[in-house]
C-alpha positions in Angstrom: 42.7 59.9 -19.3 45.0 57.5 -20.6 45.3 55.8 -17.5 41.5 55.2 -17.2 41.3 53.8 -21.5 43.9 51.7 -20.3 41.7 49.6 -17.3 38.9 49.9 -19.6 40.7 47.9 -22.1 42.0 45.4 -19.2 38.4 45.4 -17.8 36.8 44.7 -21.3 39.6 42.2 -22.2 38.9 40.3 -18.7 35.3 39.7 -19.6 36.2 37.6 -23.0 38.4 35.6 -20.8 36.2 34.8 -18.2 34.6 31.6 -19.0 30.6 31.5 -19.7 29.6 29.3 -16.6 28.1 31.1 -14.0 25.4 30.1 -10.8 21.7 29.7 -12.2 20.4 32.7 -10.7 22.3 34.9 -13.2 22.0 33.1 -15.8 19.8 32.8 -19.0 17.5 30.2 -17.0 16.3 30.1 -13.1 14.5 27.0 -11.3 17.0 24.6 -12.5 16.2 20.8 -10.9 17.4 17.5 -11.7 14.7 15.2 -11.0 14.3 11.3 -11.1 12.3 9.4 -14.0 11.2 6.2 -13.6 14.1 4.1 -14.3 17.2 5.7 -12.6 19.3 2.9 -14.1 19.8 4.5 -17.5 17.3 8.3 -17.4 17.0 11.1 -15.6 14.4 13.9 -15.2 15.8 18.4 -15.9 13.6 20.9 -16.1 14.2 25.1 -15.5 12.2 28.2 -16.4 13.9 30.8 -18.7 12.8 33.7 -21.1 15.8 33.2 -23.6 14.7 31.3 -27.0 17.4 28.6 -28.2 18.7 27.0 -24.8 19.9 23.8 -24.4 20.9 21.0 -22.0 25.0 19.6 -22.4 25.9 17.2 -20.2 28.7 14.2 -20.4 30.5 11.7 -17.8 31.7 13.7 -14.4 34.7 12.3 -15.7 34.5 14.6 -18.4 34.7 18.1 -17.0 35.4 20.2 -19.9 32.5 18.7 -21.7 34.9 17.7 -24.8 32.6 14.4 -25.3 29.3 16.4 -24.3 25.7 15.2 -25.9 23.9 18.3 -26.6 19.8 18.0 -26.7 17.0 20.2 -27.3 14.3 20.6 -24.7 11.1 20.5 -24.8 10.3 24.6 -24.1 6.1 25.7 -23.3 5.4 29.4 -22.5 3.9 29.0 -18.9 2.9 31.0 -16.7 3.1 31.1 -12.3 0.0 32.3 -11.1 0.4 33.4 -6.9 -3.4 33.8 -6.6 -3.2 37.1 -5.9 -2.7 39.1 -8.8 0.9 38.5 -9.2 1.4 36.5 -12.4 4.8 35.4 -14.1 5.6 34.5 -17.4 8.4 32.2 -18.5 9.2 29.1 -20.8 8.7 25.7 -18.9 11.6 23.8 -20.7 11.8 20.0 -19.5 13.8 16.8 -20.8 14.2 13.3 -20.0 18.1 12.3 -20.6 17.5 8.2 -21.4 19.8 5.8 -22.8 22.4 6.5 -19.9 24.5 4.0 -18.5 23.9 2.7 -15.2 26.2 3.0 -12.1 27.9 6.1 -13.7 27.8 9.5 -12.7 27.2 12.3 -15.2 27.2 16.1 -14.9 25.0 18.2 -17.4 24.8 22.3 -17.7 21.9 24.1 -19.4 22.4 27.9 -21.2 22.8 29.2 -24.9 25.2 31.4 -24.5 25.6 31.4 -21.0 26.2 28.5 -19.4 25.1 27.1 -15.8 27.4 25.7 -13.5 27.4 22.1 -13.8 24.4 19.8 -12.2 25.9 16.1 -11.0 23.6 13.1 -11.0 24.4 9.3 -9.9 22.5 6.5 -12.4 21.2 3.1 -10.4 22.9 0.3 -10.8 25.9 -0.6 -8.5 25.2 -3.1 -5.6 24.5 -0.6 -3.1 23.4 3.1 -3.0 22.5 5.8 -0.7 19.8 8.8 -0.4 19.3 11.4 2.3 15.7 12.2 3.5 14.5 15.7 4.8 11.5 17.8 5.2 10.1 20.5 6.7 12.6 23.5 5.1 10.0 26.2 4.6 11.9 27.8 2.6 11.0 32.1 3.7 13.0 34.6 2.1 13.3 36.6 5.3 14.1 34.1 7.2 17.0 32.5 5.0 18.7 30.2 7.6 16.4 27.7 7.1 17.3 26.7 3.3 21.2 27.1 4.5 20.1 24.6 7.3 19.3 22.7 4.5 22.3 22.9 2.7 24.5 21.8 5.7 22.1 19.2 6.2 22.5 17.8 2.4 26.4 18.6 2.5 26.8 16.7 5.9 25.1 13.3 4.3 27.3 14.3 1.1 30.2 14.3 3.1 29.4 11.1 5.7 28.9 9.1 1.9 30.5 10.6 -0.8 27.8 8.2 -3.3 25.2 9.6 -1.6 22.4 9.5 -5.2 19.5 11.7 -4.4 17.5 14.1 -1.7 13.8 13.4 -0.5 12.0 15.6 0.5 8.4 14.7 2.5 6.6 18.2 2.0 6.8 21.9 3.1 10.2 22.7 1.0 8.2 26.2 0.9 6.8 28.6 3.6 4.1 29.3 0.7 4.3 27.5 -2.2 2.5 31.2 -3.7 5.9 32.5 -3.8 8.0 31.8 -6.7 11.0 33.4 -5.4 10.9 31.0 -2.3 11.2 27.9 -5.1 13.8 29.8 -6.6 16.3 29.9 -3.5 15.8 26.6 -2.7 17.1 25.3 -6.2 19.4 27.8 -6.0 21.0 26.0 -3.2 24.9 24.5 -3.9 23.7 21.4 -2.7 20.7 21.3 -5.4 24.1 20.3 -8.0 25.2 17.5 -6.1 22.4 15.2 -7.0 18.9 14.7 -8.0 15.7 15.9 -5.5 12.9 14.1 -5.1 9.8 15.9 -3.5 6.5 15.5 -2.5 4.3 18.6 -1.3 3.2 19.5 2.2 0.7 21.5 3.2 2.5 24.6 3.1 3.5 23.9 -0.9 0.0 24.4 -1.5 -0.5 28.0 0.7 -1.1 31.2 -1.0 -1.3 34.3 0.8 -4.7 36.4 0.1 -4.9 39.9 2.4 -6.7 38.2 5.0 -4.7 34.8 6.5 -3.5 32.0 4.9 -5.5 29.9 2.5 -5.2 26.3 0.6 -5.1 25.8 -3.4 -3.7 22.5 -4.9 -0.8 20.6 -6.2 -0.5 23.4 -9.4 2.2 25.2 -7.6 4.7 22.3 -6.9 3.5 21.0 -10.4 4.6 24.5 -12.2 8.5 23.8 -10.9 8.9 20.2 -10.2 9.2 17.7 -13.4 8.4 14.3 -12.2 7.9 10.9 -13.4 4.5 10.9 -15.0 3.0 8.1 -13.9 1.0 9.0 -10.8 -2.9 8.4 -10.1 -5.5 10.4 -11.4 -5.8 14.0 -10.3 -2.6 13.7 -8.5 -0.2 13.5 -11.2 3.4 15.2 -11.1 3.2 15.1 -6.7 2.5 11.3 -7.0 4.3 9.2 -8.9 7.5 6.1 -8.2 10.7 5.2 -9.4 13.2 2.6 -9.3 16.5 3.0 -7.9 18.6 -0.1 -7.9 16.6 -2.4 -5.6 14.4 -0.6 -4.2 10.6 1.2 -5.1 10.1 4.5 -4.2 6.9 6.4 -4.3 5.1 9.8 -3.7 1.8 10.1 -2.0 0.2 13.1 -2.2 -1.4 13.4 1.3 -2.6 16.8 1.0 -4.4 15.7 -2.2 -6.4 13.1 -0.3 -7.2 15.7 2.3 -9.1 17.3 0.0 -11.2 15.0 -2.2 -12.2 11.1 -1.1 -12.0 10.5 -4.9 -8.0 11.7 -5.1 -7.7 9.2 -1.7 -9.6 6.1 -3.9 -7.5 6.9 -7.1 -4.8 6.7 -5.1 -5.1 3.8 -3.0 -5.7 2.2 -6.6 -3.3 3.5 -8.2 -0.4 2.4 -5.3 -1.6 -1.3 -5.4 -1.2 -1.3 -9.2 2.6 0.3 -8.9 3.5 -2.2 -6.1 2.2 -5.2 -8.2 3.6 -4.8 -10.9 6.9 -3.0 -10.0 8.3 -5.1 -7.3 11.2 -4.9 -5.6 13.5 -5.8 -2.7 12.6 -3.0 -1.0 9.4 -0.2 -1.0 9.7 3.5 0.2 6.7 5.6 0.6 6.8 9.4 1.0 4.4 11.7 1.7 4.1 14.7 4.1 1.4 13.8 6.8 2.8 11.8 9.7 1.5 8.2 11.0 3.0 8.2 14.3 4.3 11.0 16.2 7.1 12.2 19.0 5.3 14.3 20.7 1.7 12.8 20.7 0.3 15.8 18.5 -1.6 15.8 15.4 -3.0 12.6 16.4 -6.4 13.4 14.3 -4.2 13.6 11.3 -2.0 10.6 12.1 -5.5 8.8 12.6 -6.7 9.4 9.5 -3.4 8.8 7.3 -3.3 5.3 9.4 -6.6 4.3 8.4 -6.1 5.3 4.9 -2.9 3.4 4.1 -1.8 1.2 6.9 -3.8 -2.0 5.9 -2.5 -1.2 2.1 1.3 -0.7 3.3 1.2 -3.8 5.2 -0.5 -6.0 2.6 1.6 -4.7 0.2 4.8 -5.1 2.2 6.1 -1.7 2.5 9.4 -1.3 4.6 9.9 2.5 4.9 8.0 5.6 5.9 8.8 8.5 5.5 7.2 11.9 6.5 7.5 15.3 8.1 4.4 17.9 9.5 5.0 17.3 13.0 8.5 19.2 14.3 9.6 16.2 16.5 12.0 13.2 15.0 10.1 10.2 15.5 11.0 6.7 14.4 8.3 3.4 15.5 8.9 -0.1 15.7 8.0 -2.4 13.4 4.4 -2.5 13.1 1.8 -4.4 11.5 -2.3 -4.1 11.7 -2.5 -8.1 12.0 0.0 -8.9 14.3 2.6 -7.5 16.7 5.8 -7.1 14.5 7.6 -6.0 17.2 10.1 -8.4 17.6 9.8 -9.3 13.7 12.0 -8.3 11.5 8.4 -8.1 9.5 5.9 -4.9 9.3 6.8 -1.0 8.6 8.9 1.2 9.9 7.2 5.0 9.7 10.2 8.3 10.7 9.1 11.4 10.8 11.6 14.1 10.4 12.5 17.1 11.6 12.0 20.7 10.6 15.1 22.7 9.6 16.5 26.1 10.4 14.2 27.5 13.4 10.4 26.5 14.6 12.5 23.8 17.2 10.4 21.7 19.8 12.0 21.4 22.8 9.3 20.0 24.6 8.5 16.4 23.3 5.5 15.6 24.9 4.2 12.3 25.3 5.4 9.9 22.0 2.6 7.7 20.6 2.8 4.0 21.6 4.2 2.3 18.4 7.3 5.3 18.9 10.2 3.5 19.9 12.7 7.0 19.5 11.5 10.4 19.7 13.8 13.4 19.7 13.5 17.2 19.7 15.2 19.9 20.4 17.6 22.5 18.5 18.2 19.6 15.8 18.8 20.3 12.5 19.3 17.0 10.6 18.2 13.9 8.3 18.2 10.4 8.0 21.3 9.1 5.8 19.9 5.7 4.3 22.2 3.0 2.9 20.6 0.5 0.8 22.3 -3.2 0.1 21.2 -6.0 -1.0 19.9 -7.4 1.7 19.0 -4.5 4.3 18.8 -0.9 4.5 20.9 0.7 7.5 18.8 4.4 8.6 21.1 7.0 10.2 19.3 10.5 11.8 22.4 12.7 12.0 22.8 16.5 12.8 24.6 19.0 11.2 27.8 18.2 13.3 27.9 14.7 12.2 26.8 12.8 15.1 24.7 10.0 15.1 21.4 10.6 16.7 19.7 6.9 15.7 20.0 4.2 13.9 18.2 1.0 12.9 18.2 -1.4 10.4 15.6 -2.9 7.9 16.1 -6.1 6.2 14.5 -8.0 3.5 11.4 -9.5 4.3 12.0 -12.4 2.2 14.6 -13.6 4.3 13.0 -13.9 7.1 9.3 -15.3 6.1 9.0 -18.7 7.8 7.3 -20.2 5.0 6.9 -23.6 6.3 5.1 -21.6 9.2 2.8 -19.7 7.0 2.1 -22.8 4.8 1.1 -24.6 8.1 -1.0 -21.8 9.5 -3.8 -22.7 6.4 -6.6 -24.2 7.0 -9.4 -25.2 4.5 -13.1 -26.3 5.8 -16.4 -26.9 5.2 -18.7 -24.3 5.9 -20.8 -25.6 8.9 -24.0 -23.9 7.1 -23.2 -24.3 3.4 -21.3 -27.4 2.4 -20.1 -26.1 -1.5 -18.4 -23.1 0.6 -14.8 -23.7 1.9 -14.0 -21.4 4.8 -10.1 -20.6 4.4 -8.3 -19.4 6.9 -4.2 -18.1 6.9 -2.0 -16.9 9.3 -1.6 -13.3 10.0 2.2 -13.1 8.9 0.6 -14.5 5.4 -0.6 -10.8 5.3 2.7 -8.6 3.3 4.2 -11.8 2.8 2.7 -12.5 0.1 1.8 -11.2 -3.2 -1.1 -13.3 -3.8 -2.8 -16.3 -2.2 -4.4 -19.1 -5.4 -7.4 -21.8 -4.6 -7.3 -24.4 -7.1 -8.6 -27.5 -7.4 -7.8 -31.2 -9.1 -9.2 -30.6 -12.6 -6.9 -26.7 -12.3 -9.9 -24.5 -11.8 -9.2 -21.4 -9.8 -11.8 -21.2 -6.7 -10.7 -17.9 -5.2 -7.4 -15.7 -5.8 -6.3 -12.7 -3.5 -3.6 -10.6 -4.4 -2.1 -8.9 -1.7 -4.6 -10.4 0.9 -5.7 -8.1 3.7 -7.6 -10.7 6.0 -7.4 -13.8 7.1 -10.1 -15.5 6.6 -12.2 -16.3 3.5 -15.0 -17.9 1.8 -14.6 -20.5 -1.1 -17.9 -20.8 -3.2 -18.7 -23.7 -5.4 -16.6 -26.5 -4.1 -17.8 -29.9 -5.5 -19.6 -31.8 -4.2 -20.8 -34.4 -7.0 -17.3 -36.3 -6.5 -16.8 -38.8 -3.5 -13.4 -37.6 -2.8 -12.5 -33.5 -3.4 -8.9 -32.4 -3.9 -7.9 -29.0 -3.2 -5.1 -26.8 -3.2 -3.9 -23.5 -1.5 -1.1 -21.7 -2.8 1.1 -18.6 -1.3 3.1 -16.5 -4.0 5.8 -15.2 -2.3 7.8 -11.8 -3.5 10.8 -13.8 -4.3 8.8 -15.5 -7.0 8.7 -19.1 -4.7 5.5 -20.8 -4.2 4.9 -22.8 -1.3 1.0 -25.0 -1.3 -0.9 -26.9 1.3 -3.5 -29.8 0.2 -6.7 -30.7 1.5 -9.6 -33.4 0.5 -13.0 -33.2 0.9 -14.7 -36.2 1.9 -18.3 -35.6 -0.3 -19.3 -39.5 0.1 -22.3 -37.8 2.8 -23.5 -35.7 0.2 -23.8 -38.6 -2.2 -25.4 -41.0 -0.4 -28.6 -40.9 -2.4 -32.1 -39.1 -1.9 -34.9 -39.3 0.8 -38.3 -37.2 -0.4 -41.8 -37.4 0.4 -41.2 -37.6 4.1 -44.6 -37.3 5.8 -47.0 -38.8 8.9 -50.2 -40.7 8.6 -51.9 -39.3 11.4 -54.7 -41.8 11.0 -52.6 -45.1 11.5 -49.9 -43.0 13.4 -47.4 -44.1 10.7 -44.2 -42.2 9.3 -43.8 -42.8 5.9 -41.0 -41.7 3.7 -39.4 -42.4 0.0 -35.5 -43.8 -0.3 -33.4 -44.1 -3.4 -30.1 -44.8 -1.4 -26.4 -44.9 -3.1 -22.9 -45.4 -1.9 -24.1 -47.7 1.1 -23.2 -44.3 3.2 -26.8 -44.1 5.1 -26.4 -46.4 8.1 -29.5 -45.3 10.6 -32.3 -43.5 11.0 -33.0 -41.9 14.1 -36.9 -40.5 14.7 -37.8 -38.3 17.7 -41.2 -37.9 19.0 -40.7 -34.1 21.1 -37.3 -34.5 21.5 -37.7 -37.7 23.1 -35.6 -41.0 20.8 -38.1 -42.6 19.3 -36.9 -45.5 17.9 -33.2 -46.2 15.7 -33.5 -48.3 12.7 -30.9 -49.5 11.2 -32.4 -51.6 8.9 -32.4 -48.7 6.3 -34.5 -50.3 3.4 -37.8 -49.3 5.3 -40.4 -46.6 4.4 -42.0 -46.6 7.5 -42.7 -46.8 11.0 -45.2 -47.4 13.3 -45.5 -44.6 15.7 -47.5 -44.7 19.2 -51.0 -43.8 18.8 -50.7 -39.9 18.6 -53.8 -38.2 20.1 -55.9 -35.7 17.7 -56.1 -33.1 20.8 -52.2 -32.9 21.3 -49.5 -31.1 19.7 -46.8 -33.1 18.6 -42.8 -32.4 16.4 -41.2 -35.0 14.9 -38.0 -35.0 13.7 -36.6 -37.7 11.1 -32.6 -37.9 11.2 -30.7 -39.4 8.7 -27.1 -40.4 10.3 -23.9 -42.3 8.4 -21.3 -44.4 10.4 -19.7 -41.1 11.5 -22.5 -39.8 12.7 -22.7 -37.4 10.4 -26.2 -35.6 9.8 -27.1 -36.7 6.7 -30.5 -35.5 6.5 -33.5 -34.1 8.8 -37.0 -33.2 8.7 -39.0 -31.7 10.9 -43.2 -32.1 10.9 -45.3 -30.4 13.2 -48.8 -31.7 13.9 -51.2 -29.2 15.9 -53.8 -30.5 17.9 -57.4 -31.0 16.3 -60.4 -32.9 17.0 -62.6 -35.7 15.4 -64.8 -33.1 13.6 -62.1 -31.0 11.9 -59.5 -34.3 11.0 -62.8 -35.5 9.5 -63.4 -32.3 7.6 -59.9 -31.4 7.1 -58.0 -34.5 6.8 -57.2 -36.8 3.3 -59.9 -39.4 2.6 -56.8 -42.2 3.1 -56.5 -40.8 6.4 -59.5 -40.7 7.8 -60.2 -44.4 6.9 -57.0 -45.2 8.1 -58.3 -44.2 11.6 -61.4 -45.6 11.2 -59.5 -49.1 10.5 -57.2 -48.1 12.8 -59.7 -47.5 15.8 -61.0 -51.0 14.8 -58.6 -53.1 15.0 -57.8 -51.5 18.7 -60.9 -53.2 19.7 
């Protein structure tokens, strides 16, 4: 007996001595996820789920590992609740905070508790000239089936170890089997990896599944949105699984694809909403991620593919994305360089779209037949990512397996550097319209398009004509040019995303359009005379030419007459006449057609002017 109040003693005394950090999942909070905000230079996103009052976030430098120089803040905690749709409901507080004011380029480590303490979280601020991130999808995380989320894990600690800076995870959709499963969020976070560094996620199609009792049906974005805490600033009705943020040099942003699947409205509010983040966020580089693919390995889920290409490409490319990057389709797929204006091939211009691969089981050996903008498709047994360096000039894209072997690779460099702007400024051309002469038909070259951020027509007194940002043709109209001034300078500028502007001139030569007025044009079909009213300026009218049914009349150059004499023109023939008006470029100043049907004496008596008839009658007599 006093043996056994002896190891109690030893047992109890062990407990105080143990220190109060322990994993997550049994501690006084669950669902704990470091997240980026918008600025990754100096904040950070950390949110968890917990049912003890009073807890709070610690964190300090990694430097720092006893937390003696900790910051200690109070979250923002909400009683929430996790609904799976089918009658299973949990409650929990939803505590979230933004850590801001951080430094950048430093790496900090934060743990969350009140009186039991996480393990600690690590996180990497933006700053330094060059940084990494790791993309993956497709983990389903299944509690029965838990090799996929340790796929994961050796797929995270593989990148970790190949770069040691490696900053952040994304993740293009289906990080769930069901996103209706609350437990199946919970392993994933759970994962050692999930300490290592901030996750960034967008949802797939299987993050929106719940489970009723008969098959599998579709909600919406509120199950990611109840355990992810994302920048907020996405588009209407998508906010939380869209949204961007800035890493160093580079734009990264979450499209919701699933969204857009379901509503044309979500689709427009996004579109609208990505156009608005690329303008005014720019950067060296863009990343988009979302969970439908463009292009894949093995030639399936081309309907989907379709539709996510006509949705975005044209907005990518004007908008000069570099980056891709999806999942859905189980077969690694990377294209070449592609553009919808021009083949970017052998460019170092256009997009580059990967798909990933799945993790953990549901392999596809057989690839199929790759779509024709795939340059590398790969399948197979794979479990792996893409490790992607970013510098200052170019990114370098690694797909790696588990085992550390390099599987592709490709690099993607800074459009900037290699936009021939003397090539583009040459490719504009400003003319007249051939129909309308105040409307300028402009025309640039196909490269202009993602080059670009916006494309100004000005003229001489600095009136804007047209402005495009992000132009997605290349060709268009240019309404009111003026024509009231002899000579017309215009100018057409390209606003590059370097902040350079490059311009091309052009002058309008309006002395045709000023060469006076001719009215009252008209034919005396009495005395067979054409008749016409001239208030010429500029000396620019040099002829006028008159046909008779298409046959030359006459040329006069004499151009202070009013009139001609035409041949007698019978009153039981049909006759056109055309009366041309020509400078000494032969430019068509001026024409009128009159058309004179055939009659006889009776009705030119009856119908015809007074003036005309006598004309005839003095006409007819001085014939004899």
């Amino acid at each position: 007996m006093k043996k056994a109040v002896i190891i109690l003693l030893i047992l109890l005394f062990s407990i105080f001595l143990i220190p109060k950090t322990v994993d997550a999942t049994t501690s006084e909070v669950t669902m704990v996820l470091t997240s980026p905000a918008e600025d990754m230079s100096t904040s950070i996103h950390i949110s968890y789920h917990t049912n003890t009052t009073g807890t709070m976030i610690e964190y300090t430098l990694e430097s720092d590992p006893t937390y003696s120089q900790k910051i200690v803040i109070t979250p923002t905690c909400k009683a929430d609740q996790f609904d799976n749709l089918t009658g299973n409901v949990r409650s929990y507080n939803r505590c979230e905070a933004e850590l801001s004011g951080l430094t950048p380029n430093t790496r900090y480590i934060y743990r969350v508790g009140k009186t039991v303490k996480t393990d600690s979280y690590h996180f990497q601020t933006a700053g330094g000239s060059s940084f990494s991130f790791l993309h993956v999808t497709d983990i389903h995380s299944y509690e029965s089936i838990p090799g996929r989320i340790t796929a994961a894990n050796n797929v995270m600690a593989k990148a970790k170890q190949l770069d040691p800076n490696l900053a952040f995870t994304v993740a293009s959709g289906d990080v769930t089997a069901y996103g209706s499963y609350y437990q199946q969020w919970v392993n994933l976070f759970d994962l050692s990896m999930m300490k290592e560094m901030a996750f960034a996620a967008t949802p797939g199609n299987h993050d929106y599944y719940y489970y009723p009792t008969s098959g599998v049906a579709t909600a919406d974005n509120t199950f990611f949105n109840k355990v992810t805490y994302n920048p907020q600033n996405g588009a209407q009705t998508a906010m939380n699984s869209t949204y961007f943020f800035t890493y160093g040099n580079t734009l990264l942003i979450s499209i919701d694809s699933e969204m857009q699947d379901q509503s044309n409205e979500s689709l427009a509010n996004q579109q609208q909403w990505f156009r608005e983040v690329v303008e005014e966020n720019r950067k060296t580089f863009i990343v988009v991620y979302t969970h439908r693919p463009f292009y894949t390995g093995d030639g399936l889920n081309a309907s989907q593919a379709e539709t996510m290409r006509n949705a975005w490409q044209k907005i990518f490319d004007t908008c000069g994305v570099d980056l891709v990057l999806t999942g859905h389709n189980h077969v690694y797929a990377r294209t070449k360089r592609t553009h919808h204006a021009f083949d970017a091939t052998n460019t170092r211009l256009g997009t580059t779209y990967i798909t990933g691969i799945q993790l953990g089981d549901r392999y596809v050996v057989n690839n199929g037949t790759p779509m024709s903008a795939v340059e590398t498709a790969i399948g197979g047994k794979i479990d792996g990512g893409n490790l992607i360096k970013v510098y200052e000039d170019y990114m370098d894209i690694t797909f790696f397996n588990t085992a550390g072997e390099e599987l592709d690779r490709f690099q993607i460099y800074d459009k900037d550097d290699y936009i021939n702007q003397e090539s583009l400024i040459q490719g504009i051309q400003l003319i007249r319209s051939k129909t309308s002469p105040d409307v300028g038909v402009l025309t640039i070259a196909p490269q202009t398009i993602g080059a670009v951020e916006k494309v100004v027509v000005r003229d001489e007194s600095d009136q804007i004509l047209l402005e495009i940002p992000y132009p997605t043709m290349t060709s268009y109209n240019v309404l009111e040019l003026n024509l009231k001034d002899l000579e017309y300078h215009v100018s057409v500028e390209l606003y590059y995303h370097n902040q350079s502007m490059g311009s091309s001139s052009f002058i309008f030569d309006n002395l045709r359009y000023n060469y006076g007025s001719i009215v009252n044009v008209g034919v005396n079909r009495g005395t067979s005379t054409l008749f016409w009213d001239s208030r010429l300026e500029n000396n620019v009218v040099k002829r006028y030419e008159i046909y008779v049914d298409d046959e030359l009349a006459t040329t006069i150059t004499d151009v202070s007459l009013e009139q001609y004499q035409l041949e007698l023109l019978c009153l039981n023939q049909n006759y056109e006449i055309y009366f041309c008006v020509y400078d000494d470029s032969n430019h068509e100043l001026y024409i009128v057609k009159i058309t004179l049907e055939a009659t006889n004496i009776w009705d030119f008596m009856t119908t015809s002017t007074i003036n005309q008839f006598e004309s005839l009658i003095e006409y007819l007599r001085g014939e004899e």
